[in-house]
C-alpha positions as CSV (number, residue, x, y, z in Angstrom):
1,X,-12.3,30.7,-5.0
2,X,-9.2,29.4,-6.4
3,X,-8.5,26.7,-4.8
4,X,-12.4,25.4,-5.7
5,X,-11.3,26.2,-9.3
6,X,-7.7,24.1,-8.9
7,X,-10.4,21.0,-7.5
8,X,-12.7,21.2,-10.0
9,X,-9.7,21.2,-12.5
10,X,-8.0,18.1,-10.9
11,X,-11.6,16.4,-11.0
12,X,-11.8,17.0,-14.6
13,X,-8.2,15.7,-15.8
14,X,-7.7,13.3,-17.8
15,X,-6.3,10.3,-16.6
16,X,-3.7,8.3,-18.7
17,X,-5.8,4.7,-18.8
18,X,-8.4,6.8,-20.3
19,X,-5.8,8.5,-22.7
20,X,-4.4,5.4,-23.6
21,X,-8.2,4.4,-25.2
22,X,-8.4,7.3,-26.7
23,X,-5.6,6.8,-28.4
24,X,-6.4,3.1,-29.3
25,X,-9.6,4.8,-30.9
26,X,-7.3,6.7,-33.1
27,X,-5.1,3.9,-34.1
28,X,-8.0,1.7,-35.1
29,X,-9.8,4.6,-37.5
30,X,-6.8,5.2,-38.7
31,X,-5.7,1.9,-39.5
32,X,-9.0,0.9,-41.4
33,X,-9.2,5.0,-42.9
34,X,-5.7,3.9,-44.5
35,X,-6.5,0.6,-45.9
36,X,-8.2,2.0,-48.7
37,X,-5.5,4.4,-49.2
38,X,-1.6,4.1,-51.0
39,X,0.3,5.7,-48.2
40,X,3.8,5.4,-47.2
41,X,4.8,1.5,-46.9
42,X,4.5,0.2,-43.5
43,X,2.3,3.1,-42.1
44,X,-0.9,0.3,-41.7
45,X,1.6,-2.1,-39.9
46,X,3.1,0.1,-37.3
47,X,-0.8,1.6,-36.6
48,X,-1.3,-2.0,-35.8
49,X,1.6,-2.4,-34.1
50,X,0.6,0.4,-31.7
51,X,-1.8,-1.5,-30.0
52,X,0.7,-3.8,-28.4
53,X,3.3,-1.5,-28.4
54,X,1.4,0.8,-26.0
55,X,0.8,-2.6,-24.1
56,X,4.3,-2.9,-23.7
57,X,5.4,0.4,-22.7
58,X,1.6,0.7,-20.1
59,X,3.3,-2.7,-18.8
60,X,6.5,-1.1,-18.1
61,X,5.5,1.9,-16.3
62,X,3.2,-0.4,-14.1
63,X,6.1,-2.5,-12.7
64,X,7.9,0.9,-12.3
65,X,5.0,2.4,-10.4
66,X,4.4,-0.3,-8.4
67,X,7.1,-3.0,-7.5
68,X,4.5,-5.2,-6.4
69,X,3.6,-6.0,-10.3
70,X,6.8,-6.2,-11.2
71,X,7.2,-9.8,-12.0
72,X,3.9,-10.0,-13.9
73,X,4.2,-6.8,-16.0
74,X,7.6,-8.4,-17.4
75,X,5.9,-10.9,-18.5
76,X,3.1,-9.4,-20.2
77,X,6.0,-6.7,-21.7
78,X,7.7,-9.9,-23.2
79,X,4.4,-11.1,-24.3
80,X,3.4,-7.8,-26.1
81,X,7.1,-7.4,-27.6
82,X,6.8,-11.0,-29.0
83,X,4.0,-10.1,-30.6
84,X,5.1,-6.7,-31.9
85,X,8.4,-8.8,-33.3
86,X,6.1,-11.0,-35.1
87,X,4.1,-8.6,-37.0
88,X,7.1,-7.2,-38.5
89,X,8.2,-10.6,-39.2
90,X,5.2,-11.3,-40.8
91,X,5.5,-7.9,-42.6
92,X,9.1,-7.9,-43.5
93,X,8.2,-11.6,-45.0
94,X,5.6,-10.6,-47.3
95,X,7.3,-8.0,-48.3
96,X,10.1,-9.6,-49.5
97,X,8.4,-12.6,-50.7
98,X,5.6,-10.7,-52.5
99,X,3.4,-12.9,-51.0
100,X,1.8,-14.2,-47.6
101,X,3.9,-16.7,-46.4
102,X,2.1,-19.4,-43.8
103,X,3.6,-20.6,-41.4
104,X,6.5,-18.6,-41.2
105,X,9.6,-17.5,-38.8
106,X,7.0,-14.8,-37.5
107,X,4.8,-17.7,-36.2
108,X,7.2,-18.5,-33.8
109,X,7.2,-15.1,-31.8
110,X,3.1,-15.3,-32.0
111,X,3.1,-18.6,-30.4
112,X,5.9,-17.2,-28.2
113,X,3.2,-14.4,-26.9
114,X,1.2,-17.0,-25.7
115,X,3.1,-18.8,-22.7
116,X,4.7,-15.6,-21.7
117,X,0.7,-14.0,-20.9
118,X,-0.2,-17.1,-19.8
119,X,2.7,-16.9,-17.3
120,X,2.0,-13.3,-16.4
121,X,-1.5,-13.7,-15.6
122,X,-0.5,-17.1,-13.6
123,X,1.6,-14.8,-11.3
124,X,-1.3,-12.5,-10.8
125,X,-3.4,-15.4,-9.8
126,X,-0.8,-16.7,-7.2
127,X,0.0,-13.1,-5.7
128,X,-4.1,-13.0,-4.6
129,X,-4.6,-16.4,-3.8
130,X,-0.9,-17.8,-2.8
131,X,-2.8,-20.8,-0.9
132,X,-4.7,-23.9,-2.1
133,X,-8.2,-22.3,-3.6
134,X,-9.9,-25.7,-4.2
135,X,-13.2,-23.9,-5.3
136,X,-11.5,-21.5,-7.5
137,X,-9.8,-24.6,-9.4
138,X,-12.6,-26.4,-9.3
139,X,-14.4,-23.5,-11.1
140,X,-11.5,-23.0,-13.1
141,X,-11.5,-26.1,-14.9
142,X,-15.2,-26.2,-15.2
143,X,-15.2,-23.7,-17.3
144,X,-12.0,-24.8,-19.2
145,X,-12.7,-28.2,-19.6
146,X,-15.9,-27.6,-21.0
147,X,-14.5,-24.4,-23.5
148,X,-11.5,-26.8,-24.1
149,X,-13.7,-29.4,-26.0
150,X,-15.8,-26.5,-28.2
151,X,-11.8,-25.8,-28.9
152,X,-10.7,-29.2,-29.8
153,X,-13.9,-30.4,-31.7
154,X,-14.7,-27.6,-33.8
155,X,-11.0,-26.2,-34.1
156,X,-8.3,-28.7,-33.1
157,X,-9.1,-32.1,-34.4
158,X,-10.3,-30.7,-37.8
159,X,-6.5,-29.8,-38.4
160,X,-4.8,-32.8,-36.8
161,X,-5.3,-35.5,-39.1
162,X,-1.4,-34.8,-40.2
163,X,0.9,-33.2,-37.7
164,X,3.5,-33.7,-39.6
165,X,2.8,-31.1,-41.4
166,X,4.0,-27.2,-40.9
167,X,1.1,-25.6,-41.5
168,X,-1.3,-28.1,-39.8
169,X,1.1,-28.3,-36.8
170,X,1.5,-24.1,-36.3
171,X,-2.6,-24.2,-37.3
172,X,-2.9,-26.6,-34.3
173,X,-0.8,-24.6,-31.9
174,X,-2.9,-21.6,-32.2
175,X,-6.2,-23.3,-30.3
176,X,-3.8,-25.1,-27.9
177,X,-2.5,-21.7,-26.8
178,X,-6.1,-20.3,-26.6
179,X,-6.4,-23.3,-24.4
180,X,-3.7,-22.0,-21.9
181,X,-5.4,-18.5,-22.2
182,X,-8.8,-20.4,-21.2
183,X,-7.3,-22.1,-18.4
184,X,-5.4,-19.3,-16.4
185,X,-7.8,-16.8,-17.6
186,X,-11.0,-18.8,-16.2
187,X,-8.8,-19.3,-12.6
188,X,-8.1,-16.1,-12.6
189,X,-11.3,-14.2,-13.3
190,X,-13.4,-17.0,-10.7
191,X,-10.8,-16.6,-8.0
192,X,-11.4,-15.2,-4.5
193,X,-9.6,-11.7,-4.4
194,X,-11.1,-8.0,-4.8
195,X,-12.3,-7.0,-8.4
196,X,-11.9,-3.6,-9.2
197,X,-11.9,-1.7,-12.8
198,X,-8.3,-3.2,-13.6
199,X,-10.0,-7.1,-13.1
200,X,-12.3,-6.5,-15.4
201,X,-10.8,-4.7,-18.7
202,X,-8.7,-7.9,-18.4
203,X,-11.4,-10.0,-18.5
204,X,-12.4,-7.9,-21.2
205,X,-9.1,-8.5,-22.7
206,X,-9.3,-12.0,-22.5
207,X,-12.8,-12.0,-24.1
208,X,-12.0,-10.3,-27.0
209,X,-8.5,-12.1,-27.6
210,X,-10.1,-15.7,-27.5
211,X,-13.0,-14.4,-29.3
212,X,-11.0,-13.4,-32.5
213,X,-8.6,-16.2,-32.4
214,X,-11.0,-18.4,-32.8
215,X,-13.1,-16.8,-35.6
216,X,-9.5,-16.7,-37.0
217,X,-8.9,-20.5,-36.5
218,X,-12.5,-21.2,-38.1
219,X,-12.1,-19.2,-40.9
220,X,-8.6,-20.8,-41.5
221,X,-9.8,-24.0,-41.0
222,X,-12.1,-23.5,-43.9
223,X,-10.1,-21.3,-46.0
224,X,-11.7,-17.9,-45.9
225,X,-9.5,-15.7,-43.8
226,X,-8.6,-12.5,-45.4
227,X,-5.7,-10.4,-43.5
228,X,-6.8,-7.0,-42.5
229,X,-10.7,-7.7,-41.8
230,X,-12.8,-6.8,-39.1
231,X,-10.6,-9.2,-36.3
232,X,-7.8,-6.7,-36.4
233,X,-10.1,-4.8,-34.9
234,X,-10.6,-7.3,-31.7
235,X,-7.4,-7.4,-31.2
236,X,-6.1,-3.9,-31.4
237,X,-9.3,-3.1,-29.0
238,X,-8.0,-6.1,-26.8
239,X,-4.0,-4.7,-27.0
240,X,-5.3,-1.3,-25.8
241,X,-8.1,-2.5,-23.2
242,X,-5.3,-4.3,-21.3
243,X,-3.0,-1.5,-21.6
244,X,-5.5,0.8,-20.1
245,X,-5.7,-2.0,-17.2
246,X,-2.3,-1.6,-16.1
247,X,-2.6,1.6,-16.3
248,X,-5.7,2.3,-14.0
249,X,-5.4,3.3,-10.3
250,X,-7.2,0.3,-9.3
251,X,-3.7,-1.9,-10.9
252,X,-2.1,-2.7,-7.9
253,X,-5.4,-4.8,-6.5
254,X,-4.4,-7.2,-9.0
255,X,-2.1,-9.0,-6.6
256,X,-3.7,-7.7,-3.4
257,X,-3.9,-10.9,-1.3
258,X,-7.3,-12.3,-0.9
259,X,-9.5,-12.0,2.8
260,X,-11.8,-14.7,1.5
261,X,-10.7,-18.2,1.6
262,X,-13.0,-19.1,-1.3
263,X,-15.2,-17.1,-3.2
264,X,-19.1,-16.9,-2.8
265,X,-21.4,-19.1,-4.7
266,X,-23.0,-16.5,-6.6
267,X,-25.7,-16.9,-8.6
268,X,-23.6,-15.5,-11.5
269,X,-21.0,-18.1,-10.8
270,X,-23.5,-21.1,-10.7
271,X,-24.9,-19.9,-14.1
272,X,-21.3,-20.0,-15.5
273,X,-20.3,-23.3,-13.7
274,X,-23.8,-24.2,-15.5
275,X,-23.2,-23.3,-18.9
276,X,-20.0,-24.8,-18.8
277,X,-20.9,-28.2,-17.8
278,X,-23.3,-28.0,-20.7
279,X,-20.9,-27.5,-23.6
280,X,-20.0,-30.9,-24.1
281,X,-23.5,-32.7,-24.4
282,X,-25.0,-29.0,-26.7
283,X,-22.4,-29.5,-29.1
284,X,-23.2,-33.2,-29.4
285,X,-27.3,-32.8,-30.2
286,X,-26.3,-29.5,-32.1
287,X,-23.8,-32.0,-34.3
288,X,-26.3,-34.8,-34.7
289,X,-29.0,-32.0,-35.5
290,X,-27.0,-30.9,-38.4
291,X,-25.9,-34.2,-39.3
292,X,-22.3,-34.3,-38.4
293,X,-20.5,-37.4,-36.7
294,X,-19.7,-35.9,-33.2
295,X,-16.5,-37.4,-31.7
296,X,-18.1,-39.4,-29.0
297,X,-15.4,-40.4,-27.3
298,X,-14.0,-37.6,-26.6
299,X,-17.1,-35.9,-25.7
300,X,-17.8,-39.0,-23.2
301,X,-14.7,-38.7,-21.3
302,X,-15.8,-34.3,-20.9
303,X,-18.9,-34.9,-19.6
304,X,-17.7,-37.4,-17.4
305,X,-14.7,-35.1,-15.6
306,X,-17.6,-32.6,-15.8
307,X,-20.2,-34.7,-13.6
308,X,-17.2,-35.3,-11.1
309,X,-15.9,-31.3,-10.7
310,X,-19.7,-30.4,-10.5
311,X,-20.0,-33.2,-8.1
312,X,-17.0,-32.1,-6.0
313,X,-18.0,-28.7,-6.0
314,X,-21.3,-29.3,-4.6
315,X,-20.1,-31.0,-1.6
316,X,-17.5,-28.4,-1.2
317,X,-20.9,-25.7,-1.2
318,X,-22.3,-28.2,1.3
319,X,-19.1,-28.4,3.9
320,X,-18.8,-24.6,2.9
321,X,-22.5,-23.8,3.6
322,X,-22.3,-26.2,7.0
323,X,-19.2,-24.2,7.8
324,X,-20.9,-20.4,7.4
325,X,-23.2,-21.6,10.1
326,X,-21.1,-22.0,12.9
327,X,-18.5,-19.7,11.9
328,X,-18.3,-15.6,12.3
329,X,-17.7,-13.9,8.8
330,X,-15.7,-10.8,10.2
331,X,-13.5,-12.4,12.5
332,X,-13.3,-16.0,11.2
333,X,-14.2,-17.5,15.5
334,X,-16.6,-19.9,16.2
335,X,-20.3,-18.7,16.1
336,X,-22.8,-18.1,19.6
337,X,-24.5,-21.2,18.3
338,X,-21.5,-23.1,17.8
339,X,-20.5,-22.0,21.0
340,X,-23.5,-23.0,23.1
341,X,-23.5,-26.2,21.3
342,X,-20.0,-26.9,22.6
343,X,-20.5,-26.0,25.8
344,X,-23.6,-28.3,26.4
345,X,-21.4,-31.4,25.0
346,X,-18.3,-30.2,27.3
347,X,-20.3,-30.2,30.2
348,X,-21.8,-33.3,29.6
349,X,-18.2,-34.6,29.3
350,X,-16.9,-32.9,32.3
351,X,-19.9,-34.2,34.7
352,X,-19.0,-38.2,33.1
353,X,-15.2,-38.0,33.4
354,X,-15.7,-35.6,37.1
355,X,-13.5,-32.6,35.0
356,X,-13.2,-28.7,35.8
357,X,-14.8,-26.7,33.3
358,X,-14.5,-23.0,32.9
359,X,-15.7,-19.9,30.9
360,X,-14.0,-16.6,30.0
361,X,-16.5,-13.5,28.9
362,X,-14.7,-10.3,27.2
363,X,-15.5,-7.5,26.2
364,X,-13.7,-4.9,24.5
365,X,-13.6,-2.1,26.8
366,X,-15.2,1.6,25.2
367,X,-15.6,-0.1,22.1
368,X,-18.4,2.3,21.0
369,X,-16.0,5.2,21.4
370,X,-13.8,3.7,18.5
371,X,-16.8,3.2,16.0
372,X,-17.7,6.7,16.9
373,X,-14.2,8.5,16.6
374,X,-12.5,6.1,13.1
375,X,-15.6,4.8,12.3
376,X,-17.1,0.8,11.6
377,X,-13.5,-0.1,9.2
378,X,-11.9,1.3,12.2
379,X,-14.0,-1.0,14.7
380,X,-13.5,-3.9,12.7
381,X,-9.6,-3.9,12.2
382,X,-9.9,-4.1,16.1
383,X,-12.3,-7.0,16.7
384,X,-9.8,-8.5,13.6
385,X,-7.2,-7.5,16.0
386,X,-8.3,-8.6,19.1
387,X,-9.0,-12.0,17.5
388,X,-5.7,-13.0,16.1
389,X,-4.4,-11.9,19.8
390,X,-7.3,-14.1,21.3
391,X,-5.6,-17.2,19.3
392,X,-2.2,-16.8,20.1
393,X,-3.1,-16.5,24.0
394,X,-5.4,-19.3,24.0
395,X,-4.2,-23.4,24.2
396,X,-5.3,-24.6,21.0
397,X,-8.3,-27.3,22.8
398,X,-10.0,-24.1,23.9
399,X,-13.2,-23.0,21.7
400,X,-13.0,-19.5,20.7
401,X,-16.2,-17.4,19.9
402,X,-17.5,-14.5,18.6
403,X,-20.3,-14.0,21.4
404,X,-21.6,-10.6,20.2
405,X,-20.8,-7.4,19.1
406,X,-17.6,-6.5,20.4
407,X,-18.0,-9.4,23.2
408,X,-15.9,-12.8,22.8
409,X,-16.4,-16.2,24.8
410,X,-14.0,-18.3,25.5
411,X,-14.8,-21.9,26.7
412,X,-11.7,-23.7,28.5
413,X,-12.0,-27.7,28.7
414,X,-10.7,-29.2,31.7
415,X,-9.7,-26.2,33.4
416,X,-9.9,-25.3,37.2
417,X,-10.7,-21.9,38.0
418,X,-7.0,-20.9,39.3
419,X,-5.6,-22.0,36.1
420,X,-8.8,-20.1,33.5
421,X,-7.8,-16.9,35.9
422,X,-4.2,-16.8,34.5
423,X,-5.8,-18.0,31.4
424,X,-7.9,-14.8,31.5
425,X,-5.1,-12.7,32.4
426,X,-2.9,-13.7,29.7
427,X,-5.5,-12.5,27.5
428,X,-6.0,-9.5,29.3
429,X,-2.6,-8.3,29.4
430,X,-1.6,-9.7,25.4
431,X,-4.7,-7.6,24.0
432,X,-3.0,-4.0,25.5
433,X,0.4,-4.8,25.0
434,X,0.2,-3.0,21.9
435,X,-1.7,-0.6,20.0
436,X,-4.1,-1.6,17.1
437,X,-4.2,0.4,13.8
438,X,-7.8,1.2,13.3
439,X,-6.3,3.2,9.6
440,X,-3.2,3.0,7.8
441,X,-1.8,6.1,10.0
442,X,-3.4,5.4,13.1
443,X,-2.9,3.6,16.3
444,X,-5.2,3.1,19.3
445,X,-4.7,1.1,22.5
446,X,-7.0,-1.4,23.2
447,X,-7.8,-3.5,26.8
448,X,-10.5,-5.9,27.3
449,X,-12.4,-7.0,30.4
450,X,-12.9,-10.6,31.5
451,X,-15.3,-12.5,33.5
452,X,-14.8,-15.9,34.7
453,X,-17.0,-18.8,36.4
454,X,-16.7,-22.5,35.9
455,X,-17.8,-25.5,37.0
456,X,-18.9,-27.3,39.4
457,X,-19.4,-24.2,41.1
458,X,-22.2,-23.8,39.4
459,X,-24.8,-26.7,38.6
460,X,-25.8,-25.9,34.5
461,X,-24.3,-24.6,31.6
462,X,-27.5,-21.5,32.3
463,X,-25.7,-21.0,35.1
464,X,-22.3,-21.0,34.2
465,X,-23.2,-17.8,31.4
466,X,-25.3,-16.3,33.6
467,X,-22.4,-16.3,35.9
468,X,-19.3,-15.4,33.5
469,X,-21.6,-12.4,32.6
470,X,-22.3,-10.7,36.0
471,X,-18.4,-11.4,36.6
472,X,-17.9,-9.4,33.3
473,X,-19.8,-6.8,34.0
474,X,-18.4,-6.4,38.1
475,X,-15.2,-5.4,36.1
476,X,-16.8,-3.3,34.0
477,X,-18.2,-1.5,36.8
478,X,-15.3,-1.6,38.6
479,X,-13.3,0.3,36.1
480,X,-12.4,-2.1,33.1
481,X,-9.0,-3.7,32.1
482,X,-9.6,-6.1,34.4
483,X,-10.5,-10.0,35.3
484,X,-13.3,-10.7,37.9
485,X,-13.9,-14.4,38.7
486,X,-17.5,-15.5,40.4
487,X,-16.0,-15.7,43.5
488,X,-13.8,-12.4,43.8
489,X,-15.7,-9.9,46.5
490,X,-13.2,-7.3,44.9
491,X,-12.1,-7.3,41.5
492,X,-8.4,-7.5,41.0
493,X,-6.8,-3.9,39.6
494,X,-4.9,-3.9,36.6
């Protein structure tokens, strides 16, 4: 009974991510409760402060709990700290000017906050995809390109017409860090990689970050910005949101390496790709329908890049889609179609040119008996195994496939039957040279038997299958781990 009590307890306890939103819930009623009141000087600022302050100290403990995030929750810390410094600037400015002063020295340590995410978020995106994710990037700047130019039209160039000046050059600077936000943020949220809870507050995060700045810029822009209205709330939500992130259990999938080369086409992506493409020409009829001059040069040169990305990335869904179809999406072999494919065009070449031509089946022996006992993640992490073995003990002309279930086919051009035997028994002996973990703490050992037949011995490619499969299963029958070629009487022993 007690130890059903102690479960039901430990179900039930709060976790700290969900403490550290409770507490940002606090903050924030606080902080609006004591607007209207004459506390103690400062009380308001620090309450604001909180929210990056407690994305500071989450960030910390993260990299301590998990050296994995290290480098990126230093990052963010220095981010969050830069931001907390400038607050007090800003405070401590007013203060002693009796006024607001803009720009000012605490403009420097926001501005700062912004390479230092960016950064941060960039390491993230290079610890789960460390290779070249063309579709990600493609994606990516998609969606920046096209957020970029709302950015520059509505926010940028209406503040450029005189860099020379302070506040027009800090009021400038504010959009073009949004614009790094946009770009990392974008590659990072399309990547390939897994997305748990942690993914998403950040996205979250981002959201509500970008979505305040540039209320902010726009109301700057045109002169209505009040300090302490409703977009403190944004981004004391957005300070807290991200600290719960880093917090979360799910953290340390932020920089868990990708299994998927690209990610899927799906249908959520193509309506984001879609949207968009579609910022630059909207804006343009939206402008000329409220009788604005729209900067058509500009938006000419967008939706130009944007044709050629989109353009790109449909021939990459093309190649990608043509790919899928020959290509096993556990194990990453060849398909059975590719496979039969291949053989018809080898034979054809080996009958011109008079070439051997030979055939391994495999099959990985009581294969059932591991999806029974660890279950299908168990079976798979051995036909993922088995797979990276069967590539290391093959010659790199040889086709590869995935034939079937737990059965491979290996197609060997050029190859006499003495020479696919020690082929086959090279791959025979690699596969149960050492165990396979089917879980974190488990090991099994794993052996394979192989068939073998090749021609000419046999007239057609029909034949040639037909023939690798009865050798396959005489040593099966004969008591596994073991290579049978066409014309054994016996099968050989391991």
């Amino acid at each position: 009974m007690s130890s059903v009590v102690s479960a039901a307890t430990t179900t039930r306890r709060v976790q700290v991510w969900q403490l550290c939103l409770g507490v940002g819930v606090l903050a924030m009623i606080a902080y609006f409760g004591l607007g209207h009141l004459d506390v103690l000087p400062g009380t308001q600022v620090a309450l604001y402060c909180s929210a990056n302050g407690a994305l500071a100290v989450a960030a910390i403990v993260s990299a301590r709990r998990h050296p994995s995030l290290r480098g990126p929750m230093l990052l963010i810390t220095a981010s969050a700290v830069s931001s907390v410094i400038g607050d007090v600037t800003y405070y401590f400015v007013a203060l002693v000017s009796g006024e607001e002063v803009y720009p000012s020295i605490a403009d420097v340590f926001y501005l700062a906050a912004y390479p230092l995410m960016a950064l941060g978020l960039l390491l993230i995106v290079r610890r789960r995809t460390p290779g070249w994710d063309g579709a990600s990037i493609i994606d990516a700047a998609i969606v920046a390109i096209g957020t970029g130019f709302l950015v520059y039209q509505f926010l940028i160039a209406p503040q450029a017409t005189d860099l020379t000046s302070a506040d027009q050059f800090v009021s400038v600077a504010y959009p073009v860090g949004d614009l790094m936000l946009i770009v990392v943020g974008s590659r990072l949220m399309l990547g390939a990689g897994p997305r748990g809870t942690a993914l998403r507050m950040i996205g979250a995060y981002l959201g509500l970050v970008l979505f305040a700045d540039t209320v902010y810029s726009y109301q700057s822009v045109n002169g209505i910005f009040q300090a302490g209205n409703a977009l403190d709330a944004f981004w004391m939500t957005s300070g807290f949101v991200f600290a719960a992130a880093v917090l979360h259990p799910s953290a340390p999938t932020l920089v868990t390496r990708s299994n998927a080369a690209t990610p899927d086409a799906t249908t959520g992506r193509l309506i984001i790709l879609a949207v968009g493409a579609m910022t630059a020409p909207t804006s343009i009829l939206i402008q000329e329908a409220l009788g604005q001059a729209p900067d058509t040069i500009a938006a000419a040169i967008v939706c130009n890049l944007l044709f050629l990305l989109v353009l790109v990335r449909m021939t990459g869904l093309v190649r990608a889609q043509r790919l899928a179809a020959i290509t096993d999406g556990l194990t990453g072999l060849r398909s059975r179609r590719y496979f039969e494919e291949a053989l018809g065009n080898e034979s054809a070449r080996a009958e011109r040119y008079h070439l051997p031509l030979s055939m391994l089946l495999l099959d990985i022996d009581h294969f059932k008996n591991v999806n029974d006992t660890y279950g299908h993640n168990g079976g798979d992490r051995v036909l993922v195994e088995v797979t990276h073995r069967l590539r290391e003990l093959t010659r790199p002309g040889d086709v590869v496939a995935r034939y079937g279930g737990e059965e491979f086919a290996v197609l060997l051009p050029a190859t006499g039957p003495e020479q696919a035997r020690e082929i086959a028994e090279r791959i025979r002996r690699g596969v149960s040279a050492a165990p396979i973990a089917v879980s974190d703490s488990r090991l099994v050992r794993v052996t394979v038997s192989v068939g073998v037949a090749g021609m000419p011995a046999v007239a057609t490619t029909a034949e040639l299958v037909l023939t690798a499969d009865r050798a396959l299963y005489a040593a099966k029958n004969a008591g596994r781990n073991r290579v049978t070629s066409a014309a054994d009487s016996y099968p050989a022993a391991a």
